[in-house]
N, C-alpha and C positions, 0 to 999 in steps of 0.2 A: 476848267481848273478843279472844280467838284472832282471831277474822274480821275482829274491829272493826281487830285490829292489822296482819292481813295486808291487810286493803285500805288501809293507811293506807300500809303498805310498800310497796302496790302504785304509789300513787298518786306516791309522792315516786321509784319508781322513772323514772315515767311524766314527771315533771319533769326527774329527771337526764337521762332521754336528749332532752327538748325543751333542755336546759340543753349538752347537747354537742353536741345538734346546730346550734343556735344557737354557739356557741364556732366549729364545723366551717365556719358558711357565714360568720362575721364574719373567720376567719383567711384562707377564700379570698379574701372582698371585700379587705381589706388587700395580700393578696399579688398582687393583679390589679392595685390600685391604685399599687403600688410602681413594678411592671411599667412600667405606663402612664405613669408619670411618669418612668422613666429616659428610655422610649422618645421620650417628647416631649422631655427635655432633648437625647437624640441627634440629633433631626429637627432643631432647631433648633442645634445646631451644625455640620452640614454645611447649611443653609443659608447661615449665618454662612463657612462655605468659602466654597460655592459663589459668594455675594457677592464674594470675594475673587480668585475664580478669575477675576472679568469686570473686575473691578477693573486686575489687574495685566495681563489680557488685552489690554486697550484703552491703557495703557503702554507695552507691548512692541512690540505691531503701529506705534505711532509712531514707536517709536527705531528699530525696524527697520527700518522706509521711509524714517528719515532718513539713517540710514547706508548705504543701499543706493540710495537718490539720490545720496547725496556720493560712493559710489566711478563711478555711473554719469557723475555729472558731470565727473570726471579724466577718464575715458575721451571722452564729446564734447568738452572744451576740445581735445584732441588728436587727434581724429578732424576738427573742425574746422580746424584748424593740416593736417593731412594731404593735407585738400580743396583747399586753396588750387594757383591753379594755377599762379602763380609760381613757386612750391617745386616743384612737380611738375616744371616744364619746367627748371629748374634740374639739379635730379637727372637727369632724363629726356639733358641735355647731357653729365653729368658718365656716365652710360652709355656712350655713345655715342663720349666722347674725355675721356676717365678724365683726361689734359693741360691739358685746356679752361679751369682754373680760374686754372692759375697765367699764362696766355697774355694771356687777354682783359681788359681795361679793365673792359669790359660786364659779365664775371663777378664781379671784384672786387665793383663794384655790387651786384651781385645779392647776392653773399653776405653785404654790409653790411644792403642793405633784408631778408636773410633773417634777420638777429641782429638786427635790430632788430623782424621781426613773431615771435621768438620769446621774444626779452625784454620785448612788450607782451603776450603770452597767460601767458608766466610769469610777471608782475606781476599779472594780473587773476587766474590760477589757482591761483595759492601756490607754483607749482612756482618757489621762491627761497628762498636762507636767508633765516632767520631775523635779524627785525630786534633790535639790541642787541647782537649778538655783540660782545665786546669786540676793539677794536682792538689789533694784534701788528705788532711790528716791519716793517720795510720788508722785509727780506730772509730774512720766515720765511713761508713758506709756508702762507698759510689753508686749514683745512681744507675741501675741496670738497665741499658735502653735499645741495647742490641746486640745477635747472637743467634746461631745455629742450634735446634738441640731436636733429640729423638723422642716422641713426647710415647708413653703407649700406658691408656687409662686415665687421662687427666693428670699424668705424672710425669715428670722429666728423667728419662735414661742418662741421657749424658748429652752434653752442652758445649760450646763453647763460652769463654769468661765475659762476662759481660752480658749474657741471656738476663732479659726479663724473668719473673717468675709464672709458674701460668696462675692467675688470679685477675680477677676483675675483668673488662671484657675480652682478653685473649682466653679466658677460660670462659667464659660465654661463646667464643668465638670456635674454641674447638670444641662446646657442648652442644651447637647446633651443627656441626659440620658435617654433611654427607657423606654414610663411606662409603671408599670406591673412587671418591672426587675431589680433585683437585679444587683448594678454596681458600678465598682472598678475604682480607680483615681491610675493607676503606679505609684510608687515610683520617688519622685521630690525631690525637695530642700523647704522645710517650711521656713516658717517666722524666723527661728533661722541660717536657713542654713545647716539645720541636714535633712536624710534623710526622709521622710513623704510619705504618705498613705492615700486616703480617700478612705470610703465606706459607699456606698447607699442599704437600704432597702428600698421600698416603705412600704405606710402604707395607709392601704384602712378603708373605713365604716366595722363596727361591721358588721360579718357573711357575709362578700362582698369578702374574701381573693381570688385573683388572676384574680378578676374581672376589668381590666386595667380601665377601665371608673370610676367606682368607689375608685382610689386613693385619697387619701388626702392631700398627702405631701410625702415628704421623713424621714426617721429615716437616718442620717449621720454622722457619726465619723470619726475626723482627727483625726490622730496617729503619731506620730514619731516613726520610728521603728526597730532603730541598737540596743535598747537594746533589743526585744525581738525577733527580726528575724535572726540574722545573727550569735548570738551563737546556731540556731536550725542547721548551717552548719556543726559544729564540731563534730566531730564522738566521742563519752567518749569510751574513753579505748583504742584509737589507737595509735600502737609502732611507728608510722610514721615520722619522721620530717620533711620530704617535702611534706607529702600529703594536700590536700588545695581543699575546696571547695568553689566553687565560682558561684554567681547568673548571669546570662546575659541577655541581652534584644536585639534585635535583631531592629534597626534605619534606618532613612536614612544615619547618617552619617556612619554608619558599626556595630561593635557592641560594646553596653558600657558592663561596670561592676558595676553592681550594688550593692557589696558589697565588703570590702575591701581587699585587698590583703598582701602577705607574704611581698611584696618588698615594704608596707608601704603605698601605693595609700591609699587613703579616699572614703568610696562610689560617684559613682557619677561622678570621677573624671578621668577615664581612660577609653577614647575609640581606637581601631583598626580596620582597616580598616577590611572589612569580606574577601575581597581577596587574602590576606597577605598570601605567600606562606607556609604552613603547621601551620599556623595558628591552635590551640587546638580548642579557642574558637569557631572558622569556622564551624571547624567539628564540635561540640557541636550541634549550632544552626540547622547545616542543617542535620545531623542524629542524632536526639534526642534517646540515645538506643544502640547504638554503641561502639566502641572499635577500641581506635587507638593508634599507638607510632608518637608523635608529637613533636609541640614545644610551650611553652608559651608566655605570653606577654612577659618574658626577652630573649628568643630564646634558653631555656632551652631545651633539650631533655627528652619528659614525657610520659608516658604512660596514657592515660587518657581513659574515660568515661563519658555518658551524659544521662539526663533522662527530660523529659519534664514536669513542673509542669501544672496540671493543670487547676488550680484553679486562674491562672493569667497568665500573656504573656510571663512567666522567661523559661530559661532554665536554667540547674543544671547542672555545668561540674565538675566530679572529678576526680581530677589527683595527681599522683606522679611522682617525679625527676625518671627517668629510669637507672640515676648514686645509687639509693638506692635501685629500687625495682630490679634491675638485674645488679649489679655491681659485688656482689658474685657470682652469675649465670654465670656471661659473666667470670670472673676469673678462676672456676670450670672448664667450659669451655674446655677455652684457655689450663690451664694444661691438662683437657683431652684428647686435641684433640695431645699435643705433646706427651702425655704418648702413644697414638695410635701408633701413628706415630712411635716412638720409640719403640714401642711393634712390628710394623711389621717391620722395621728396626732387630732386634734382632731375631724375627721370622727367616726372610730371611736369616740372617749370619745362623742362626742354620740349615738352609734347605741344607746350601752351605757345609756346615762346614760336614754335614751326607752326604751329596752327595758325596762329595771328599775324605769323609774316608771312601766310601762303608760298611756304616750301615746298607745296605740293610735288612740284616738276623733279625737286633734288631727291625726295623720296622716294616717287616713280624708277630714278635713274640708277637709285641708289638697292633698289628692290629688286630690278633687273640683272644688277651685277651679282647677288647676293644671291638670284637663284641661279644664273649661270654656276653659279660655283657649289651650290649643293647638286645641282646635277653631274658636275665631275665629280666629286666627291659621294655621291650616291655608285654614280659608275666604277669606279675605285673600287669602292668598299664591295658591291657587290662582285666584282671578280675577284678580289681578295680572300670571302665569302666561299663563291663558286670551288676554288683553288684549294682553303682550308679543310671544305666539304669533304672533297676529295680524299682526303686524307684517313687512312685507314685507324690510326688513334686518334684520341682528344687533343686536341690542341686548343688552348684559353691561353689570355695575357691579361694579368692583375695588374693593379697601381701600386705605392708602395703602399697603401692603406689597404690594402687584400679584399679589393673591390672588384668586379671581373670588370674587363671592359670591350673583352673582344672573344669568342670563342665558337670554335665550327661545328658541326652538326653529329659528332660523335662525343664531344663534351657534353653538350647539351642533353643527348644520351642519358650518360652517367649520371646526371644530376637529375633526372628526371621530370624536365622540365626543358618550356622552350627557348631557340636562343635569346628571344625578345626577352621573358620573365629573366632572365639568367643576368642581363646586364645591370649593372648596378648592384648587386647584390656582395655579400662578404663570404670569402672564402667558408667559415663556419658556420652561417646559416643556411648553405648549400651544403656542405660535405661534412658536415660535423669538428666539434674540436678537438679529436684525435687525428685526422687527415688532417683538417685545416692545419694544426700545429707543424706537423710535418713538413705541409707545401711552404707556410709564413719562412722557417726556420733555413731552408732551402733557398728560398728567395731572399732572403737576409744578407743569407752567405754571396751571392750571385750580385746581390747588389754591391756590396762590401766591395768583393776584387776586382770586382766587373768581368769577371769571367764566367766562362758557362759550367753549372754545376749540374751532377747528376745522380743519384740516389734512386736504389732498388729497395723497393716493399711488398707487404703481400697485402693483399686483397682479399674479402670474402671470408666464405666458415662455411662448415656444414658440410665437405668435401668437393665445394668448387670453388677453393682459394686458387687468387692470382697469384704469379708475379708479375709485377709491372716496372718496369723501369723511366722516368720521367727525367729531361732534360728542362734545367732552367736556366736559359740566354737573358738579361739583359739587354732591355729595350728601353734607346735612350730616340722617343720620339716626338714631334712637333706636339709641344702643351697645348695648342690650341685645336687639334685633331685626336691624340691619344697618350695621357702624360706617362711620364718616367715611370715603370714598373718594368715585367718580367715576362716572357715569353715561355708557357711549360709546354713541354712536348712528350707524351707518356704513350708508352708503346708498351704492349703484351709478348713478356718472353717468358711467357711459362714455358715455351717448350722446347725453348734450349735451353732453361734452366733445367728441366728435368731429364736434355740428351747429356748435359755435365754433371746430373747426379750418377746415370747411369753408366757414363764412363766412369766413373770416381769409383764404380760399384765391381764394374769391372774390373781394374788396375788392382782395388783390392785383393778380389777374389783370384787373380793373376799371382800376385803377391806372399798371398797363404799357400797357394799350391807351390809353388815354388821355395818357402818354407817348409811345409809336409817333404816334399821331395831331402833337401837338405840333411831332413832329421830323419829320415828313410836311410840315408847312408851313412849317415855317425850317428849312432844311440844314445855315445856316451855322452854327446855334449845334445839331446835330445830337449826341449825345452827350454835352452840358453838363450837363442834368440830371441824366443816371444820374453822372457824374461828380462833384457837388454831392454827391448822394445817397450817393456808396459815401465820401468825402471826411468829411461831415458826420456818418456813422456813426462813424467813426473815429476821428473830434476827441473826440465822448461819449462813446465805451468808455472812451479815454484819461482824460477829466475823472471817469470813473469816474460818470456821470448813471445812474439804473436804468433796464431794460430798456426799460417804456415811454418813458421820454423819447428814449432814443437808438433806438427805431424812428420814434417821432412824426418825431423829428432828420431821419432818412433819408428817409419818407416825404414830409416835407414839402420836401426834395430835389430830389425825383424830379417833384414838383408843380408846383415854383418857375414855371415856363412855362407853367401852365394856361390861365390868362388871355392867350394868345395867342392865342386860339381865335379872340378878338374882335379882335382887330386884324388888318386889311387884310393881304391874302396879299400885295401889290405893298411896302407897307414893309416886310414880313419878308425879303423876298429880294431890293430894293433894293441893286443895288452900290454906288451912288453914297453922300453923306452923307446925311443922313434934314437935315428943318428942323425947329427948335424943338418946334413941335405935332407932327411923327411922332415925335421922342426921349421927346417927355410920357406920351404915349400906349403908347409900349414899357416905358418905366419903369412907368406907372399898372396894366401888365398882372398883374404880380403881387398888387398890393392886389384888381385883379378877379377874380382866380382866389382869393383868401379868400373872396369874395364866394362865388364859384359853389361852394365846398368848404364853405358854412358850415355848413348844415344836414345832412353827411354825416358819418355818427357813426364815428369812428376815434377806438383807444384813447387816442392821446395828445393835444396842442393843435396839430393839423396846421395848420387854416383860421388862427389865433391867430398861430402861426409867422408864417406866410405874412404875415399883415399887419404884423409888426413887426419884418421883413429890415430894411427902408431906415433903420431908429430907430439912432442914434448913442449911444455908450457916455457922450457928455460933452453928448446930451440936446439938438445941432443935428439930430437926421434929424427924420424924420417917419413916418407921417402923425399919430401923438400927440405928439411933441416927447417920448417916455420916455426915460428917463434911468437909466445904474447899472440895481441891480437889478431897476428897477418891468420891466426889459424881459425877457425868457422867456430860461433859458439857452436853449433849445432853436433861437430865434431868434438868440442869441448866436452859437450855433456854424453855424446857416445862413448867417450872412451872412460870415462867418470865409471860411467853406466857397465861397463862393459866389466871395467877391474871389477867394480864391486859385483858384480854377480859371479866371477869368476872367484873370486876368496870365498863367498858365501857359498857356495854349490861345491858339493862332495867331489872329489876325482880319485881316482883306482888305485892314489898312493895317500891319499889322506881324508879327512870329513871334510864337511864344510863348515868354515868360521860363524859364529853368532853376529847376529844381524850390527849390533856396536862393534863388534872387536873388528869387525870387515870396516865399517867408517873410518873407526881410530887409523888402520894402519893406512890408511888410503890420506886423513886427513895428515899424515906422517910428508909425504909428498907434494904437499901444494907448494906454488910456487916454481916449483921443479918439474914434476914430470905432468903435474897439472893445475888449471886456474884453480885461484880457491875459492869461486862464485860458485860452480855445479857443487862444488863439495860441502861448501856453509850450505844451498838449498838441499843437499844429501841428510846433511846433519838435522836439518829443520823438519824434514819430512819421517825422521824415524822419530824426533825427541817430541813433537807437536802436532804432526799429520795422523798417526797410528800407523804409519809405515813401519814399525817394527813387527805387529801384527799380522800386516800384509805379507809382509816379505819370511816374516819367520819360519817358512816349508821349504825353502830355498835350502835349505839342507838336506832334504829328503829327498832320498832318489829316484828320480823320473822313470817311469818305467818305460817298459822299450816299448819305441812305436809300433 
């Protein structure tokens, strides 16, 4: 019985230590478990950053360029005003015989026409007060707070009404100013109390530009500028209510705010110190570029952003409340991390709960089936693998979270890296967030209609750019194998991209010689064509036609005289008048050069063009009698093209019309013999383009080829 009892003691010994050592490896499993589950909660909340960080990235860099356009744009309206040569020789007089202005008739003039070309660039440029200002007494003095004037010497030439005077810092302003360069007066307090602005162009002698010795003066405009600088902060279209853009300037007393804020400040009127512990603005200034979770002037916690203007001393910070942009986030969270918790909590009883009912046999059975099926499922995947391999491009497939989860041996390539490292990972910390953006935005689309989308780009620098073309299919697969994302399939055609430049290049050069020929046998209409041609491009950028049509536009141009080929060299070059049957015959030239172009394959309706110049907008032309829109814009804007170059350009019984009196008698016609879209973008292009410029040799006679 001793024995019977020592082996009995033996045996329940022999269970306690299975009984603690079992205890020992379920406490590890739990505590690795725990682990693993913080860890993923963490991964996925700097994701949830990192989302944020491209977020307010691509916000910032907007307002940034907006406002670093709008001060670049002060600076050319006045740099423009500067070039003028008027003003130049004006100034350039008043050098020369300092007396001159109050003597001459002449100068008087001039310094009318010069207050009136600077109170038309200060109406178009803002450089004016403010409309609304309440009207004051006859005999009180408005306060002077903005205005265009010619400053040379610390003195003002001539102004527009409303100009400050130069004194107090704008004359500090222009007593330190470099000459030779262009210079900017920070945002102050004007004579109203509102935010304000100066800027300086210098202005040198005719054909002296950037000659520092030879300045003349300054071109400078004070501006008030809340109303047009500080709505360029506002992002349109953003769901945000705490996100806020804000300018900074960086002082000796710390740093201000130069435009106004959500808690109601007024520009101007709030500064903090730069040392303020987690200060936004702080970081702002001193990592222009950057990405941090901070605090604001109210001691809000925010996630912000900063980009350096720089086109003046600002910086740009943009930020939102971190209670909005990761409030749901941090909730999500929080439940996920107790569902974890709770998931290995329930794990654990269930490990306890099989252990103590000796389910050994169900888990054996259960482990057998489990690997049968990672062995099909390995065999699968590596023929899949094997198949993909093959494949002369990359081929990967993302989730909709732009995670890879499948990709063959020529991706893995590109990414420099192996397939194993490549999985799991995010479209942008493999290819960067200029591709990434590309492929997300691609696959967006692909997901949206559920159809296959495809999209060419280039690749590389340094003269071994790609192009690559990428297909994105839509992959609606087993969630428990590979979930719902997208299938890209990217193949290299550079080098039928560049056998289709080289035809393009050819047709061209096909094209001009064929023109050369043309203008070889008529002299006198020598240069009409390219003239049609560079005319009729221009009418359809303006109507805004896409690319192909407004090359079709120009080509068929350039074409319009093909069909001269066929008619007699003696009536081309004919001084006298041509008879009935020669004028038929010259006119008929065009509809035959449709003819001859009909079978040659150009991307746009070049031959089609060609045959429906003479067709009339009110449906008397010919040769179909089309009418309205049955007719091609493309032919619309040819024949547009065509009249006006033919009024403007000389012929052997008259000059050629000036570049308006050719619109006018043209815009006499609309509606009738043509749409009035080519001919408002005719109008627009002489009155606004500087096509009056362009075009004003069109009366000059071509010489013979």
């Amino acid at each position: 019985m001793a024995v019977a009892s020592a082996s009995g003691s033996a045996s329940r010994r022999t269970a306690g230590l299975r009984m603690g050592a079992a205890v020992v490896v379920l406490s590890v499993a739990v505590a690795i478990s725990i682990i693993l589950a913080l860890r993923f909660v963490a991964a996925e909340r700097e994701r949830d950053l990192q989302g944020w960080q491209n977020r307010l990235a691509i916000v910032a860099d907007s307002r940034a360029a907006a406002v670093n356009d709008w001060v670049e744009g002060q600076f050319a309206e006045l740099a423009g005003l500067a070039d003028n040569a008027a003003l130049q020789i004006y100034l350039t007089e008043l050098v020369s015989d300092p007396n001159a202005a109050g003597r001459s008739g002449r100068s008087l003039a001039e310094s009318g026409y010069l207050r009136n070309l600077l109170t038309m660039v200060a109406g178009r440029a803002g450089f004016r007060p403010r409309k609304g200002d309440p009207e004051i007494a006859a005999n009180v003095r408005r306060n002077a707070t903005a205005g265009i004037a010619l400053v040379r010497q610390g003195r003002i030439v001539v102004s527009t009404e409303g100009m400050p005077p130069i004194d107090g810092r704008i004359a500090e302003f222009l007593a330190a100013a470099r000459p030779g360069s262009r210079m900017l007066l920070d945002i102050y307090r004007g004579a109203a109390g509102t935010p304000t602005m100066a800027f300086a162009v210098p202005v040198f002698a005719v054909q002296q530009r950037g000659d520092a010795a030879r300045q003349l003066g300054w071109a400078l405009g004070v501006r008030e500028v809340a109303d047009a600088l500080y709505p360029l902060l506002e992002q349109p279209g953003t769901p945000w209510k705490t996100a806020e853009s804000l300018l900074l300037r960086r002082n000796d007393a710390g740093i201000e705010y130069l435009s106004p804020t959500h808690a109601g400040d007024a520009p101007l009127t709030r500064t903090m110190a730069a040392d303020t512990p987690g200060l936004a603005a702080s970081f702002a200034v001193q990592q222009p570029g950057g990405f941090a979770a901070s605090r604001d002037y109210l001691g809000t916690e925010v996630l912000a952003t900063a980009r350096r203007i720089a086109a003046a001393p600002w910086t740009l910070l943009y930020k939102i409340d971190r209670s909005e942009a990761l409030g749901d986030s941090d909730a999500r969270l929080s439940r996920l991390t107790v569902f974890l918790l709770l998931a290995v909590a329930l794990v654990v009883a269930a490990l306890v709960a099989a252990w103590w009912h000796g389910s050994t046999l169900r888990a054996e059975e259960a482990t057998a089936r489990y690997r049968d099926l990672a062995r099909r499922f390995e065999t699968q995947s590596r023929m899949l693998q094997a198949v993909s391999d093959n494949q002369p491009g990359a081929l990967f497939v993302v989730d909709d979270k732009d995670r890879f989860r499948f990709a063959n041996r020529a991706a893995a390539a590109r990414a420099g890296i192996s397939v194993d490292d490549l999985m799991g990972k995010t479209l942008q910390s493999v290819f960067g967030p200029a591709d990434a953006e590309r492929y997300h935005d691609a696959n967006v689309t692909a997901l949206a209609h559920g159809e296959r989308v495809v999209r060419v780009h280039s690749s590389g620098a340094n003269g071994s750019t790609r192009v690559l073309q990428a297909e994105h299919v839509p992959v609606a697969a087993d969630p428990s194998v590979l979930p719902h994302g997208v299938m890209v399939v990217e193949e290299d055609v550079t080098a039928a991209v560049a056998e289709r430049a080289r035809r393009e290049r050819t047709l061209d050069a096909l094209v001009a010689t064929l023109v050369a020929v043309i203008d070889s046998r008529d002299p006198n209409a020598a240069r009409h064509s390219a003239r049609v041609a560079g005319v009729a491009r221009a009418i359809a950028e303006e109507m805004g036609l896409d690319p192909v049509l407004a090359g079709a536009a120009e080509t068929a141009g350039r074409l319009m005289n093909i069909g001269k080929v066929l008619v007699p060299g003696e009536v081309l070059t004919r001084a006298g008048a041509l008879d009935e049957r020669e004028r038929r015959l010259v006119r008929m030239s065009i509809e035959r050069g449709a003819d001859l172009l009909q079978k040659v394959e150009f991307d746009g309706p070049v031959a089609e063009t060609l045959r429906q110049i003479h067709e009339r907008w009110d449906g008397a032309g010919g040769p179909a009698g089309l009418a309205g829109d049955q007719i091609l814009p493309t032919a619309q804007v040819v024949a547009v093209a065509n009249a006006f170059v033919a009024l403007a350009s000389p012929r052997a019984w008259r000059a050629g019309l000036p570049v308006d009196e050719a619109a006018a008698r043209l815009a006499g016609e609309a509606g009738a013999a043509f749409d009035r879209r080519p001919l408002t973008a005719l109008q627009n292009l002489i009155e606004n383009r500087g096509a009056r410029q362009e075009w004003g040799d069109f009366s000059v006679v071509a010489d013979a080829p």
